[in-house]
C-alpha positions in Angstrom: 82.0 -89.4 -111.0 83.5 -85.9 -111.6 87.0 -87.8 -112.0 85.8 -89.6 -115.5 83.5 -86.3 -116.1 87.4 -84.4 -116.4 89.1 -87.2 -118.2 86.8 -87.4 -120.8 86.7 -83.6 -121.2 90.7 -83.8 -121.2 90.5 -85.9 -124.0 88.1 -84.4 -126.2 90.6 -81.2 -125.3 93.6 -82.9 -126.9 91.8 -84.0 -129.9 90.4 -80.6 -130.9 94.4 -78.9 -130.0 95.8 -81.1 -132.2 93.5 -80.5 -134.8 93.9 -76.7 -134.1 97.4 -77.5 -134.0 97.3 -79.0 -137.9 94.5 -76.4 -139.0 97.5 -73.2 -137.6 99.7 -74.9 -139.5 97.9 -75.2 -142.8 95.5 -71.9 -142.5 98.4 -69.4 -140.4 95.6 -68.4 -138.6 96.3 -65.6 -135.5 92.9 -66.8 -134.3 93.2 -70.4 -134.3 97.0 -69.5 -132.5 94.7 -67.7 -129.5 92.4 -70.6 -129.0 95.1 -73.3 -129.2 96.5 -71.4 -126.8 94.2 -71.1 -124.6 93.1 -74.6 -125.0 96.4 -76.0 -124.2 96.7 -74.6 -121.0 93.0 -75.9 -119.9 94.1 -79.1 -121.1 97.3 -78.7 -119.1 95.1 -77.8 -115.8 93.0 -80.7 -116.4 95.6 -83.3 -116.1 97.3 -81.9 -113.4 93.6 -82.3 -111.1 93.1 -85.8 -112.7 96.7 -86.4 -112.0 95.9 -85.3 -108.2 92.7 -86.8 -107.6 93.8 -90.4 -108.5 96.3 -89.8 -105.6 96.4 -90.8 -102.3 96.6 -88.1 -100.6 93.7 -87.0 -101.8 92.0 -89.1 -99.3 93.1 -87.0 -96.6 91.3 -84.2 -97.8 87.9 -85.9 -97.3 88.6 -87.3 -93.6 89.6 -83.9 -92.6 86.7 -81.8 -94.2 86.0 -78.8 -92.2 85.0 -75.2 -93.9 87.5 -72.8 -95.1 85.3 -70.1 -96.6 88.1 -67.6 -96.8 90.2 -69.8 -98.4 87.4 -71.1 -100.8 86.6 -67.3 -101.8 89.8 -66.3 -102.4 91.2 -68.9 -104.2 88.2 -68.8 -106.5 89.0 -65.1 -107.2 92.7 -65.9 -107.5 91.5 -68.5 -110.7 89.1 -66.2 -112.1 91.9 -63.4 -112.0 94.3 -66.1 -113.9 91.3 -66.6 -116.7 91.4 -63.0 -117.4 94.9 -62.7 -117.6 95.4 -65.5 -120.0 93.2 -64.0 -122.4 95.5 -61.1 -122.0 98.1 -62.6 -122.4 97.2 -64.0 -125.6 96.0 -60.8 -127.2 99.1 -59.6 -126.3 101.2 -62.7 -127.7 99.4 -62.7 -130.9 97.0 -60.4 -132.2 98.8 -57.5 -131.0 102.0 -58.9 -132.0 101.2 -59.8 -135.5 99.4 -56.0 -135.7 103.4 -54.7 -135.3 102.0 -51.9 -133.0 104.3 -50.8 -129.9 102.8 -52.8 -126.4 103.0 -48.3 -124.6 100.1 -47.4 -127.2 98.1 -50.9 -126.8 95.2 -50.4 -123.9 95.4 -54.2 -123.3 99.0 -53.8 -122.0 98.1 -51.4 -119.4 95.1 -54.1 -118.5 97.7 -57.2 -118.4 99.7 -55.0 -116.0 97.0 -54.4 -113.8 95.6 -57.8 -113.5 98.8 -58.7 -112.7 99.0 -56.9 -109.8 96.0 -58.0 -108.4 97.0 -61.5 -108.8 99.7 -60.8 -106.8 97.5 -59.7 -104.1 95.1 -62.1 -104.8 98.1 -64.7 -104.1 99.1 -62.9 -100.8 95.2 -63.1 -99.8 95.7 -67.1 -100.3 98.6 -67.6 -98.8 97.0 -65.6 -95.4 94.1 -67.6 -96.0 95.6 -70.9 -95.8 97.1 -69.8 -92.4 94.5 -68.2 -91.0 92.1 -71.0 -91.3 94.9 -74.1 -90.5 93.6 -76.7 -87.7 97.2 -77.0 -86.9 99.3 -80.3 -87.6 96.7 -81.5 -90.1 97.4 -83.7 -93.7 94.8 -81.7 -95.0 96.2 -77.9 -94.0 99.9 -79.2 -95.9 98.0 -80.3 -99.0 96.3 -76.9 -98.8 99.6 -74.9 -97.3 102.1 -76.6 -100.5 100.3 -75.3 -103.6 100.2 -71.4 -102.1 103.2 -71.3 -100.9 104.2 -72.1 -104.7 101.6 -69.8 -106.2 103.7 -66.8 -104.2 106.9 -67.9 -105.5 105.6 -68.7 -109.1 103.6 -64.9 -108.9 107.0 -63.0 -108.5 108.9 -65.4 -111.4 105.8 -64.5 -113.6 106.1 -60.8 -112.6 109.9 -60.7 -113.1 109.7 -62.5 -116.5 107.2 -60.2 -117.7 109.2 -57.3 -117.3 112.2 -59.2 -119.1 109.8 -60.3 -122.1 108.7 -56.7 -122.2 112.3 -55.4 -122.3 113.2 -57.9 -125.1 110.5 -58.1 -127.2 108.7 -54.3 -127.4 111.5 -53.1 -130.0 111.5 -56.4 -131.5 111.9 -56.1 -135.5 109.5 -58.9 -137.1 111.8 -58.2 -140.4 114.4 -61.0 -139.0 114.6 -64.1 -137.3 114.2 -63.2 -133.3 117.0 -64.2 -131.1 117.2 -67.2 -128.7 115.9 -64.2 -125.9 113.5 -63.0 -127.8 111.8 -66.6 -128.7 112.3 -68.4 -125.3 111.4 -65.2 -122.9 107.8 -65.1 -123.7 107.2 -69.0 -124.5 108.6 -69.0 -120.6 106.4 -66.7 -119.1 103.5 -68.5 -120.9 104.6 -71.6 -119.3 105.0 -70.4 -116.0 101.1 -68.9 -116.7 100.3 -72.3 -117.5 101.5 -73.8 -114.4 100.1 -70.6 -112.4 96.5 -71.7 -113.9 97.0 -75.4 -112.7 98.4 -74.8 -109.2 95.5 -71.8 -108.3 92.6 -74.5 -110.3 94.1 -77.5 -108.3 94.3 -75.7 -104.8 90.8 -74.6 -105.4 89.3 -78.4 -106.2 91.2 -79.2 -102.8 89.5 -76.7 -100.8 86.4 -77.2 -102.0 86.8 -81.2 -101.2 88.4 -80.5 -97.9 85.1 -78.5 -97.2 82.6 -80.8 -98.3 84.4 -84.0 -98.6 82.6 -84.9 -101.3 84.8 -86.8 -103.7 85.6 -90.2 -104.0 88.7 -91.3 -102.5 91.1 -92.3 -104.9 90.3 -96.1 -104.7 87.0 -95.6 -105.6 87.1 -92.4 -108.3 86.8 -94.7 -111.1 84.4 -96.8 -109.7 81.5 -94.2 -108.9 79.3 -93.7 -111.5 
């Protein structure tokens, strides 16, 4: 079954980030700090969907399954958008970071900004989406309706925390210890990224299963091999 498919993967994630973890420790590698990165918030969008599909609610997505192509499309652009941005995001955090150079003369910045926006508007496209194709009164359209309604709110926290890491951090001297703002600013807005990843990946699985209905429901996830 998929279920155990993503379980093991999320396991065989969290061995290789904590060995990255040990090996950025011991090497001070800005290369290994991009991947655990990146890794940790795959991992983190793996358990949330493993988390989910051993629910029960999840079997309401199956007995209602009916096609939401709009839906499907958009939320699939709405993860790819996120995928983009994260490696962004990490270019920004690190290699750019440790390079000392000012974000205004970095191309990528100008690219982080503008994949931004379109994740805003690929978030507006979901949340019109999730409307436009609603049956009305049905389990399924509220599983589907939550999660986007979120992604909107969690969009314009990302945006605003953004601009406050830029604000903070562009003029930031690395010949001190940073500030409490200056440290917690940007490990926020990676969180919130993080959480953005999960919600958009998890909304997606649910679409997809709400218009094929072709998971196991959560009594029997474990039990199809």
């Amino acid at each position: 079954a998929w279920v155990r498919k993503i379980t093991a993967l999320a396991v065989f994630a969290v061995l290789v980030q904590a060995a990255l973890g040990g090996l950025r420790v011991l090497e001070l590698s800005i290369d290994l700090a991009v991947i655990h990165g990146a890794l940790g918030q795959i991992f983190f969008a793996l358990t949330v969907l493993i988390a989910a599909a051993t629910s029960p609610s999840w079997q309401a997505l199956q007995q209602n399954s009916i096609a939401r192509p709009q839906l499907s499309r958009s939320t699939s652009v709405l993860v790819a958008l996120l995928v983009v941005q994260l490696g962004l995001g990490l270019d920004l955090r690190h290699l750019v970071a440790a390079s000392g150079l000012n974000l205004l003369s970095v191309v990528s910045f100008y690219t982080h900004i503008g994949v931004g926006l379109c994740i805003a508007v690929a978030t507006l496209w979901v949340l019109v989406s999730t409307s436009r194709e609603a049956i009305g009164g049905d389990r399924a359209d509220t599983l589907l309706r939550k999660p986007a309604i979120m992604l909107v709110a969690l969009v314009v926290m990302q945006l605003v925390l953004g601009f406050a890491t830029f604000m903070v951090t562009n003029h930031m001297s690395f010949d001190r210890e940073p500030s409490a703002l200056e440290s917690w600013l940007p490990t926020v807005h990676v969180g919130v990224g993080a959480v953005l990843l999960a919600t958009s990946s998890l909304l997606l699985v649910r679409t997809r299963v709400a218009q094929h209905g072709a998971v196991a429901a959560p009594s029997q996830a474990w039990a199809v091999s």
